[in-house]
C-alpha positions as CSV (number, residue, x, y, z in Angstrom):
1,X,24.3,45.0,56.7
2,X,25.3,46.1,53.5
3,X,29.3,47.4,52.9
4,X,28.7,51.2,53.9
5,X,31.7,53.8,52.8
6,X,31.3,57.4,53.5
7,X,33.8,60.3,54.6
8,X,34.2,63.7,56.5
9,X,36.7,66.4,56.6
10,X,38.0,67.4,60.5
11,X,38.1,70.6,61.1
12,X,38.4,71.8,57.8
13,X,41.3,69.7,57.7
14,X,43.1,67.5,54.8
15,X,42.7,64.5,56.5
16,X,39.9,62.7,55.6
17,X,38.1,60.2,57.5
18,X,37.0,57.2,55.6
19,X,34.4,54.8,56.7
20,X,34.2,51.4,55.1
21,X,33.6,47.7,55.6
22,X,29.9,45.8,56.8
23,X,29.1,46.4,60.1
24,X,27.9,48.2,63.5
25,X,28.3,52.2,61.9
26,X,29.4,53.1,65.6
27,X,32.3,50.4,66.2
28,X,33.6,51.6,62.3
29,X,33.3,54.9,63.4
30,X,35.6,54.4,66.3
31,X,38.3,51.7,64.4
32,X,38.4,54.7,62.2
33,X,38.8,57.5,65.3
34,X,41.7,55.2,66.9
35,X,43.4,54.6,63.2
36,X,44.0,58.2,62.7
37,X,45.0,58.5,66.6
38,X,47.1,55.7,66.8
39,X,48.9,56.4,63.5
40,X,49.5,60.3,64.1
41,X,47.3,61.6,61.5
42,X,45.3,63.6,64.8
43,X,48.0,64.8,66.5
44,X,47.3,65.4,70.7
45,X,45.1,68.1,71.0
46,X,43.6,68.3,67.9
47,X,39.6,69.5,68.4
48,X,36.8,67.0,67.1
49,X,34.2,68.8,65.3
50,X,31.0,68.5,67.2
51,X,29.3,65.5,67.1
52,X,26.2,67.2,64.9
53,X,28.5,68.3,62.7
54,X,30.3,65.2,61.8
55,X,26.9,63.3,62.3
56,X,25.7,65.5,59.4
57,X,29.0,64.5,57.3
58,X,29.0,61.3,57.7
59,X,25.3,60.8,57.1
60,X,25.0,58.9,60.5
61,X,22.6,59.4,63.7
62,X,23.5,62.2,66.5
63,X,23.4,59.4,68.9
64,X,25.8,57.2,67.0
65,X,28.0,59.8,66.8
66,X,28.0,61.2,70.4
67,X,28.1,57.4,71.6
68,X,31.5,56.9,69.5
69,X,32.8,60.3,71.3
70,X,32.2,58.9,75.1
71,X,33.2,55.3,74.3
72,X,36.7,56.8,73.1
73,X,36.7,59.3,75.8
74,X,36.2,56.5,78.6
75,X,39.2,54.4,76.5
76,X,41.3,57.0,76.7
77,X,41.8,58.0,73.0
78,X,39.8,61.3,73.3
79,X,39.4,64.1,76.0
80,X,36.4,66.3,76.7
81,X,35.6,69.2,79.0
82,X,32.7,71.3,79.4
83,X,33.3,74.5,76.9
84,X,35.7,73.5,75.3
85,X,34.9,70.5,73.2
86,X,36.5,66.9,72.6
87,X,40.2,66.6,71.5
88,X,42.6,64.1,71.0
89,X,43.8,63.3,74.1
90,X,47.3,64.5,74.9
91,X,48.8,61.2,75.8
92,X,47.5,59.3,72.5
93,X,50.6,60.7,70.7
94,X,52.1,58.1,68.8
95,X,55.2,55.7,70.2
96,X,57.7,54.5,68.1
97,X,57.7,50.8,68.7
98,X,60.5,48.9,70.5
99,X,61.2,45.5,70.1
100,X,62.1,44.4,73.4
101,X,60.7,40.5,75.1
102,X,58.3,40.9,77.0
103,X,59.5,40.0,80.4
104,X,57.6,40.3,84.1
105,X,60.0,43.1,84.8
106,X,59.1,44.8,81.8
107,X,55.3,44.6,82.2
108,X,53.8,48.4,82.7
109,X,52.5,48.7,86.2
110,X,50.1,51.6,87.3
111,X,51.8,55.0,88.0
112,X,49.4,55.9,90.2
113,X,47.7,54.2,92.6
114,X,43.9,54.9,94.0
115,X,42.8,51.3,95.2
116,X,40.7,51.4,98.6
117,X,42.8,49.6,101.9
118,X,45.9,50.5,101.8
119,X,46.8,53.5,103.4
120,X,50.1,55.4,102.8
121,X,53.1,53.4,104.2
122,X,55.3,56.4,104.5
123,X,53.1,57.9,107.6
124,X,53.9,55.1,110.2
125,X,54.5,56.7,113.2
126,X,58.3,55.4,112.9
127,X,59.9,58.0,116.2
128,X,56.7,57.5,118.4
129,X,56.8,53.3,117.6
130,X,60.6,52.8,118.1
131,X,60.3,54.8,122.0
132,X,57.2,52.5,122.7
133,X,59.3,49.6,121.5
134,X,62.3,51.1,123.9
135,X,60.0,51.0,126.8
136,X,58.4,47.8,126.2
137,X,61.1,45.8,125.7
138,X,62.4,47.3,129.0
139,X,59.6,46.3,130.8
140,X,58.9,43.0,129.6
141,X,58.1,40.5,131.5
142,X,60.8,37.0,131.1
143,X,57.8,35.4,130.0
144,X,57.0,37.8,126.7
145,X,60.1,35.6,125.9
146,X,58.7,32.4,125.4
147,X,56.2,30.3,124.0
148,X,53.6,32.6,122.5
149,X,49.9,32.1,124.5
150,X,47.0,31.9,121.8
151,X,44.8,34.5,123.5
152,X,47.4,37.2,123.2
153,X,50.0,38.9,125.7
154,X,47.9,40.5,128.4
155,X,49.3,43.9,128.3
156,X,47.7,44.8,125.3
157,X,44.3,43.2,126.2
158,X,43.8,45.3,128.9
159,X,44.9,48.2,126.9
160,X,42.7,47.5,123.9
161,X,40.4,46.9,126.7
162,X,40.3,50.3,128.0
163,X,40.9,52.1,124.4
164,X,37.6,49.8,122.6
165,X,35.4,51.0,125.3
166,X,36.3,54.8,125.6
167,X,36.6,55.4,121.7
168,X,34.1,52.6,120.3
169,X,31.3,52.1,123.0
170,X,32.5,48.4,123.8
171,X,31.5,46.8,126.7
172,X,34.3,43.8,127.3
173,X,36.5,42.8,129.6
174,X,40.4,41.6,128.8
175,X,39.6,37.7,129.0
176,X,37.0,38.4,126.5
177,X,39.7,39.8,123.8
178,X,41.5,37.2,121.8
179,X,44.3,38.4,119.5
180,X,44.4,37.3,116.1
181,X,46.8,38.5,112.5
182,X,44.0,40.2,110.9
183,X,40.7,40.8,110.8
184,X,40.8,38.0,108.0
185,X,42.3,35.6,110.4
186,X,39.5,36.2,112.6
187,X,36.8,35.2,110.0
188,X,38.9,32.4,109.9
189,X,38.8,31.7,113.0
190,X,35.1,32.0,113.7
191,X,34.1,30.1,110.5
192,X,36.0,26.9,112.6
193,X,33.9,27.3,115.2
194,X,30.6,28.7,114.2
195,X,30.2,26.8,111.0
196,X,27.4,27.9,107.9
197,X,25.4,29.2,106.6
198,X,26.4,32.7,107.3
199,X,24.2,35.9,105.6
200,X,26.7,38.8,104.2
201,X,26.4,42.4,102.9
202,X,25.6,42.3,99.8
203,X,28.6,44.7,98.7
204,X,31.8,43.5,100.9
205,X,35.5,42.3,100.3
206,X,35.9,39.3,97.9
207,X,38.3,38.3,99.9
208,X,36.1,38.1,102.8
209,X,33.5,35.7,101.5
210,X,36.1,33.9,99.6
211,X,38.3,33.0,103.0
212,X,34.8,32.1,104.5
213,X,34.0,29.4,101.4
214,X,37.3,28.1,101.8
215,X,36.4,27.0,105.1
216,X,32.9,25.8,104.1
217,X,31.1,28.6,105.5
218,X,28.7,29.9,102.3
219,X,27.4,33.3,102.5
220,X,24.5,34.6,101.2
221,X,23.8,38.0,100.0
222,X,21.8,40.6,102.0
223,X,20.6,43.7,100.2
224,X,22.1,47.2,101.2
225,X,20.2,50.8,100.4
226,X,20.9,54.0,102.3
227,X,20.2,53.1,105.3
228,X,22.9,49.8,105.4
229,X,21.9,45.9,104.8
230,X,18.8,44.9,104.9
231,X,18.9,42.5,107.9
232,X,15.1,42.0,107.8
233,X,16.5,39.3,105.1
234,X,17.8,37.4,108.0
235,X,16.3,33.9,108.4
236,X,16.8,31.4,111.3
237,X,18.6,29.4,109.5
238,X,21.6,31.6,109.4
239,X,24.0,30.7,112.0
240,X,25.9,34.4,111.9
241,X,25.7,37.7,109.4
242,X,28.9,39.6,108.8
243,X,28.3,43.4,108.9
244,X,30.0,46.4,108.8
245,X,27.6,48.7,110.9
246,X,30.0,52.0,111.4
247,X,30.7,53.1,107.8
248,X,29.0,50.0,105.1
249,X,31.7,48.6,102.8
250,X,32.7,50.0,100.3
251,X,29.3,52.4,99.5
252,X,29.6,53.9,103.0
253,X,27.5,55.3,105.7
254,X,26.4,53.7,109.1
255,X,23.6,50.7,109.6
256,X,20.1,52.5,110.8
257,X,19.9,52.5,114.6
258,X,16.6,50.5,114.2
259,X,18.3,47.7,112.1
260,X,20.8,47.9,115.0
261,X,17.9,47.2,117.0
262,X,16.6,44.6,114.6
263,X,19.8,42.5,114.1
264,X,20.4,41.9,117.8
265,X,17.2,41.1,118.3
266,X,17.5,38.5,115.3
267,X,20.7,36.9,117.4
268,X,18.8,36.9,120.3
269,X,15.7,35.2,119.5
270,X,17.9,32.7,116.6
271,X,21.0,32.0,118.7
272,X,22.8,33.8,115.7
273,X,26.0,35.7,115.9
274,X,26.7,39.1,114.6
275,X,30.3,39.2,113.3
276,X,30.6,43.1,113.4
277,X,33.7,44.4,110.5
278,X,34.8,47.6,112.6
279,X,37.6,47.9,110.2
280,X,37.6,51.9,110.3
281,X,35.3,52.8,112.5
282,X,37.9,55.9,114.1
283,X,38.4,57.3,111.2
284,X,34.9,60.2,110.6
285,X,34.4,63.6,109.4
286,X,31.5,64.9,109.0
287,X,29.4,63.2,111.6
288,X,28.9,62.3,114.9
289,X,31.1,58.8,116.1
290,X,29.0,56.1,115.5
291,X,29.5,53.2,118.6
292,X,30.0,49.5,118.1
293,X,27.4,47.3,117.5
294,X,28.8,45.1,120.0
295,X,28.0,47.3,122.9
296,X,24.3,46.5,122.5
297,X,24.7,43.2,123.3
298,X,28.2,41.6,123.8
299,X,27.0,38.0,124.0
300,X,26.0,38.0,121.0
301,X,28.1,40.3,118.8
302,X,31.8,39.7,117.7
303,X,33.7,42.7,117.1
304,X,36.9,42.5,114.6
305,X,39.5,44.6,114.4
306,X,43.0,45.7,113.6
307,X,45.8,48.3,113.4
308,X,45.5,47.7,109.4
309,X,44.1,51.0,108.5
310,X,45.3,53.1,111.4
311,X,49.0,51.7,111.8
312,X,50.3,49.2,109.0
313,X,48.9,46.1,108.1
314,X,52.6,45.1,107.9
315,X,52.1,44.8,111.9
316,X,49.7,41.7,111.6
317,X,48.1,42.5,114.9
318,X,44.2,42.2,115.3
319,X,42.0,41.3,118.0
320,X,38.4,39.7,118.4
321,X,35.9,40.8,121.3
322,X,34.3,37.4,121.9
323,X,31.2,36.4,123.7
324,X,32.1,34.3,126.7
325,X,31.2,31.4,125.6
326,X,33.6,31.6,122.3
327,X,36.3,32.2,123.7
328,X,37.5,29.2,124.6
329,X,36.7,27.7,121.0
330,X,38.6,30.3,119.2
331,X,41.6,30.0,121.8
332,X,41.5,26.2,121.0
333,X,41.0,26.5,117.4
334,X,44.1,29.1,117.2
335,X,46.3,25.9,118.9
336,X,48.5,25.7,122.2
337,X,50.9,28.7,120.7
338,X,50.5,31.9,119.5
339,X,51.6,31.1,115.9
340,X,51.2,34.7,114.3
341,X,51.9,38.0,116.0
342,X,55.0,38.7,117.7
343,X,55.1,38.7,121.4
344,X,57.4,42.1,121.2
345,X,54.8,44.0,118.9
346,X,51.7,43.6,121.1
347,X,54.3,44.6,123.8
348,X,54.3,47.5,121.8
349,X,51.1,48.6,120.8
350,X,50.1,47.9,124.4
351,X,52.8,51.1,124.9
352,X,51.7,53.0,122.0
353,X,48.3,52.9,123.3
354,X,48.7,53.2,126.7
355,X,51.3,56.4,126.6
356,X,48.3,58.5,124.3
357,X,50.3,58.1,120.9
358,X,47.8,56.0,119.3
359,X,45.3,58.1,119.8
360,X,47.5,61.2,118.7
361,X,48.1,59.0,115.6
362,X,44.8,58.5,114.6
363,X,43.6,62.5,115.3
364,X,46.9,63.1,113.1
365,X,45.8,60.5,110.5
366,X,41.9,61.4,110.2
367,X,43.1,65.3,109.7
368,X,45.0,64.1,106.5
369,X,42.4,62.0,105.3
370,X,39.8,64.7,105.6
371,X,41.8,66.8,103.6
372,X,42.5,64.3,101.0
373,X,38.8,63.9,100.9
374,X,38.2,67.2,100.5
375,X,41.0,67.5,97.7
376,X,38.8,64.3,96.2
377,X,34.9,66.3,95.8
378,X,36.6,69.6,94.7
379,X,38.7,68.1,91.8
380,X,35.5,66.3,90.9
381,X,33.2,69.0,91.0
382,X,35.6,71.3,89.4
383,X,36.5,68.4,86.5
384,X,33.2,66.5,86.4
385,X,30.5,68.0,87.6
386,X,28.4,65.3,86.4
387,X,29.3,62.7,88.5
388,X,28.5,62.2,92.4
389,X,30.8,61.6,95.3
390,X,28.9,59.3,98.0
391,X,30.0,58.0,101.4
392,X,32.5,60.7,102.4
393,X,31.3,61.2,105.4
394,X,33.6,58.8,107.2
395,X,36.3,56.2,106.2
396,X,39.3,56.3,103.5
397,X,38.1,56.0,100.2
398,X,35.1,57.4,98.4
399,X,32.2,55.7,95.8
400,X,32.3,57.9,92.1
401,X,28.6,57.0,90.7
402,X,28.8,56.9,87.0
403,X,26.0,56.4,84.5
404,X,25.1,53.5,84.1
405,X,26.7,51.0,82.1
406,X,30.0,53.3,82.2
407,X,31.8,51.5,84.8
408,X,33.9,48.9,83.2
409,X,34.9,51.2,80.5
410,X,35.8,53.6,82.8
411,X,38.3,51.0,84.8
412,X,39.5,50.0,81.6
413,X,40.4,53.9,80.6
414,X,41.8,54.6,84.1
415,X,44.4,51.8,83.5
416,X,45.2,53.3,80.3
417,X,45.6,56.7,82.4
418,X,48.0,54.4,84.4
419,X,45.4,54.4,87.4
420,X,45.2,51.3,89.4
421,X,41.5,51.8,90.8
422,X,38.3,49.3,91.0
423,X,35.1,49.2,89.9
424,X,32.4,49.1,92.4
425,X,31.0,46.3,90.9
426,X,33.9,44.2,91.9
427,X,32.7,44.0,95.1
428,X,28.8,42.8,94.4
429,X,28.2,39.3,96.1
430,X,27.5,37.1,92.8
431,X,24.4,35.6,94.6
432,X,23.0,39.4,94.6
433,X,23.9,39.8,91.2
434,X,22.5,37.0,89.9
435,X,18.9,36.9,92.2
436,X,18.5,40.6,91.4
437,X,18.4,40.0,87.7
438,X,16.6,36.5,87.6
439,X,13.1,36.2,86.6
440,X,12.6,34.1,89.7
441,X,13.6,37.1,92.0
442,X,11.8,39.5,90.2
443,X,8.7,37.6,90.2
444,X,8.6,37.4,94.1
445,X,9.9,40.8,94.8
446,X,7.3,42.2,93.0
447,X,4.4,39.7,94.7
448,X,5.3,39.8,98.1
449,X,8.5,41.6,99.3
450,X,11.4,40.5,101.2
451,X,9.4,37.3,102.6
452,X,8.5,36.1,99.1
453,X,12.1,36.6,97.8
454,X,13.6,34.3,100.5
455,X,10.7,31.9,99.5
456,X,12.6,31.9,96.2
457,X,15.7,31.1,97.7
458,X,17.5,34.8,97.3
459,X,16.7,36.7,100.8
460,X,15.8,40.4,99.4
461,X,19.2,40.3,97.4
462,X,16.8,42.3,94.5
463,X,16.8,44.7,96.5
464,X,20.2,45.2,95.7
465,X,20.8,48.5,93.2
466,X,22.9,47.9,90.4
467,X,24.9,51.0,90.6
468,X,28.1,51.9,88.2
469,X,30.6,53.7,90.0
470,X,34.4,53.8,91.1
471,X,35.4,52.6,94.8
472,X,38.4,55.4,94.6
473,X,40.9,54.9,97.8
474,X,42.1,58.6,98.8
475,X,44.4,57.6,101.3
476,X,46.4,55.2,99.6
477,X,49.0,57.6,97.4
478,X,51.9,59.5,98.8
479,X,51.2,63.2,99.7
480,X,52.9,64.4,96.2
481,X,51.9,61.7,94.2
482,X,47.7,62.3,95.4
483,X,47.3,65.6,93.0
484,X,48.5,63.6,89.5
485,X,46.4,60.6,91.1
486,X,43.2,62.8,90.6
487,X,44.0,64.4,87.3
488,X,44.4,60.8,86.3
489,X,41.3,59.6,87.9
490,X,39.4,62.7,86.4
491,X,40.8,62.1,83.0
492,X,39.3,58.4,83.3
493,X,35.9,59.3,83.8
494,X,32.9,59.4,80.9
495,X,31.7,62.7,79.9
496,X,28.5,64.1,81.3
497,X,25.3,62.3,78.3
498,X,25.2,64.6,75.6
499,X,23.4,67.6,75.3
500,X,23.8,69.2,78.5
501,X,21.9,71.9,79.0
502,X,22.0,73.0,82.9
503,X,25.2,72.7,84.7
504,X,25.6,70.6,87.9
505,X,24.7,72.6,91.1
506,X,27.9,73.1,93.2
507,X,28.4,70.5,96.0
508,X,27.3,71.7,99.5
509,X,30.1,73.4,101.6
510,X,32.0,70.5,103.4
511,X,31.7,71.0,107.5
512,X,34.5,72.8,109.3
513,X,37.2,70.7,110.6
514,X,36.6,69.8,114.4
C-alpha cells in the first residue's frame, strides 16, 4: 500500500490528528487515537466527533472509521453510551512513569473480581458451623479419632443420605455414598476405575477434562444447544459421559427430560456410566427444582457433589453416590485410609445438616444470589442494552452474549478495567472447536447428521455454536465490592454495531421471589 498521510481537526480543536506511514488505514487510525490518548493531547472525557464526520476528514470509509471506535472502546482507550457519543475514557488519563523493578509483588492484580466458582468467602456460616462443631466433637464416637475409613465417617452418609433424596430426588442408601475432597477428586477416582474413552459436554471446566487426561481417560466433545448436550452423539464405544443435567456448564439451563430419558437408556443398553456434575443444583430462581439424574436409574448414574459452592471449598468435603457395584472399586482405589477430609469436619457437616442449618444456609445463600442476579440484568439493560444475559435462571454466574468476534477483545479490555473475568470460549472442548470448523465435519454434518459426523470421527461436536460471550461469576465479589464490579464489567463491553436505529426492548420482568 502506498505511504498515505492525511489529517482532521477534533472537535474544532487545535490538535490535529495526523495519519502517516504504509499500512492497514484502520490499525493507523487507532496508533494515532492511542498516541494522542496515551500522551495527554485528549484529555479524559474529551468527545470524538462522530465517526461520519471524521470519516469525511480523513477521507476514509464509515466502516473503517466506526471499526477504529469499537476496537478502542473494547481496549479500553475510548468510552461510548447511547446519546451521548464516544469520549476518551476517563481512566486513559496519562501516568507519570515510575521506575521501579518489576517484582511479583509489584505485578497489578485485578481490583475486581467476576470469575465464575468461587463464591464469597466472607458469607461462611462461621456462628452456625462453630455450634455444629461444639456438638459434634461432643458426641464423637472414640473412633472418629483414629485411622480415617476410605468410605467416609458414617454420620454424615446417612445425613447426606437423607438431605440428597429429600432436596435432589436421589434414590441411595448410605453404603452407596463414598466421600471424596472434591468433586475433582471424584473424577479422579472414577477415571481409575472406569477407564476411557469417556464422551464430555462440549462446554465444561478445563480442569475437568484435563484431570481426566491425566489419568488416561480422553474425552470427547458432545455438542450442547438449548436444550443441554446432545447425547444422541453417544456411541457404544464410550465407557461413561460426564454431564451436568441440572443447570449446563457454564451456558446454563437443564438437560431435556427426553435426553434424560435417552442417556439412561444409552447406559443401560451400553453398560455406560453417567457421571452426573450436580455441582449447583440447590441453588434456582426462576424455575421449578430440577431432580437428579441419578434418581432415574441409580445403577447406572454417579452423582458428584460437594459443599464447594454452598459452604467453602476450603472444607474439601464431597461425596459420590455410587452404583453398587463401584463402590467397592472406588473404596479400594481411595486406599485403606481416608487420606483427605478430616474425620472432625464430616462430624460436622453431618451436624450442620442434620440440626436444619444447611438447609437455612442455602435458602439464605440462593436469596443473595438472586438478588445479585438481578443487580447483574438491570445494570446490563440499563448500560448495554445490546447485549443478552442467558442462563439466569438458576446457578451463580451468568453468560453475556457479545457479537461475534468481540470476545477476546472484550477480556482483554475488562483486564484493563481491572476486571478478572473469562471468556466463554475458554471453556470450548478443543475437539469441538476444531471438528466444528473442519472441512471434514462440515462435509458430514451437512450429508447425514449426527450419524455421519461420528463416521468422521467428531460425534455431532459441529453442532456446537461458536458463541462470543462473557461467563460473568455474580457471586464471587463481596457485597460492597459487586456494584464497582458491574460498572467495570459494563465499561468492558463493545458498543452496540453502528448505526443503531431501534433501541433494545426492555428485558421481561424477573419472577417474584418465592
Amino acid at each position: 500500500m502506498d505511504s498515505w498521510v492525511n489529517s482532521a481537526e477534533i472537535l474544532g480543536s487545535d490538535l490535529p490528528l495526523e495519519l502517516s506511514g504504509t499500512g492497514n488505514r484502520r490499525a493507523l487510525l487507532m496508533d494515532a487515537l492511542r498516541e494522542a490518548v496515551r500522551s495527554g493531547r485528549l484529555a479524559p472525557g474529551t468527545r470524538l466527533p462522530p465517526y461520519r464526520s471524521l470519516a469525511a476528514d480523513l477521507g476514509l470509509a464509515r466502516n473503517t472509521v466506526a471499526d477504529a471506535y469499537a476496537e478502542l472502546v473494547a481496549e479500553g482507550w475510548l468510552a461510548a453510551r447511547q446519546g451521548s457519543g464516544t469520549r476518551v475514557a476517563e481512566r486513559a488519563a496519562p501516568v507519570t512513569p515510575v521506575h521501579r523493578p518489576r517484582t511479583p509483588e509489584r505485578v497489578a492484580r485485578p481490583v475486581h473480581d467476576l470469575v465464575q466458582g468461587q463464591p464469597d468467602p466472607s458469607v461462611f456460616p462461621r456462628t452456625a458451623w462453630l455450634a455444629s462443631a461444639r456438638r459434634a466433637l461432643a458426641a464423637a464416637p472414640d473412633d472418629a479419632f483414629g485411622p480415617g475409613d476410605p468410605h467416609g465417617r458414617p454420620e454424615l452418609r446417612r445425613a447426606l443420605a437423607g438431605y440428597l433424596a429429600r432436596v435432589r430426588g436421589v434414590r441411595a442408601a448410605p453404603d452407596r455414598i463414598v466421600l471424596c475432597s472434591g468433586a475433582a477428586h471424584g473424577l479422579r477416582l472414577l477415571a481409575e476405575v472406569v477407564g476411557g474413552p469417556w464422551a464430555a459436554e462440549a462446554y465444561g471446566l478445563p480442569f475437568h477434562r484435563e484431570l481426566l487426561a491425566s489419568h488416561g481417560v480422553g474425552t470427547r466433545p458432545l455438542g450442547v444447544d438449548a436444550d443441554g448436550a446432545r447425547v444422541d452423539g453417544l456411541t457404544r464405544r464410550d465407557r461413561a459421559v460426564l454431564l451436568t443435567p441440572a443447570h449446563q456448564f457454564p451456558t446454563g439451563g437443564p438437560l431435556h427430560p427426553a435426553r434424560r430419558a435417552a442417556v439412561v437408556d444409552w447406559a443401560r443398553s451400553t453398560g455406560g456410566l453417567v457421571v452426573e456434575d450436580d455441582y449447583d443444583g440447590e441453588f434456582r430462581y426462576d424455575r421449578q427444582p430440577v431432580g437428579a439424574v441419578q434418581g432415574l436409574d441409580p445403577e447406572h448414574v454417579v452423582l458428584v457433589g460437594s459443599v464447594s459452592k454452598s459452604l467453602s471449598p476450603a472444607l474439601r468435603i464431597g461425596w459420590m453416590v455410587l452404583p453398587q457395584r463401584l463402590v467397592a472399586p472406588v473404596v479400594a482405589a481411595k486406599g485403606e485410609r481416608e487420606p483427605f477430609s478430616s474425620a472432625t469436619e464430616q462430624l460436622t457437616l453431618a451436624d450442620f445438616i442434620e440440626s436444619g442449618a444447611y438447609d437455612r444456609q442455602v435458602r439464605r445463600m440462593r436469596q443473595r444470589h438472586r438478588r445479585r442476579r438481578d443487580q447483574l440484568v438491570a445494570a446490563l439493560h440499563a448500560r448495554a442494552p445490546h447485549v443478552r444475559v442467558t442462563g439466569i435462571a438458576a446457578g451463580l454466574h451468568a453468560v453475556v452474549e457479545l457479537p461475534p468476534g468481540t470476545e477476546r477483545s472484550a477480556v482483554r479490555a475488562a483486564a484493563w478495567q481491572g476486571l478478572a473475568v473469562e471468556g466463554l470460549g475458554d471453556y470450548l472442548h478443543p475437539g469441538a472447536e476444531h471438528a466444528s470448523r473442519g472441512p471434514r465435519a462440515s462435509r458430514a454434518h451437512r450429508a447425514g447428521g449426527a450419524d455421519a459426523v461420528r463416521a468422521a470421527g467428531t460425534a455431532d461436536a459441529s453442532l456446537v455454536p461458536h458463541r462470543d460471550g462473557l461467563v460473568v461469576g455474580y457471586a464471587t465479589p463481596a457485597e460492597a465490592a459487586y456494584p464497582e464490579a458491574l460498572e467495570a464489567l459494563c465499561r468492558s463491553l463493545p458498543p452496540a454495531s453502528p448505526p443503531t436505529t431501534t433501541p433494545a426492548p426492555a428485558p421481561p420482568p424477573l419472577p417474584a421471589a418465592p
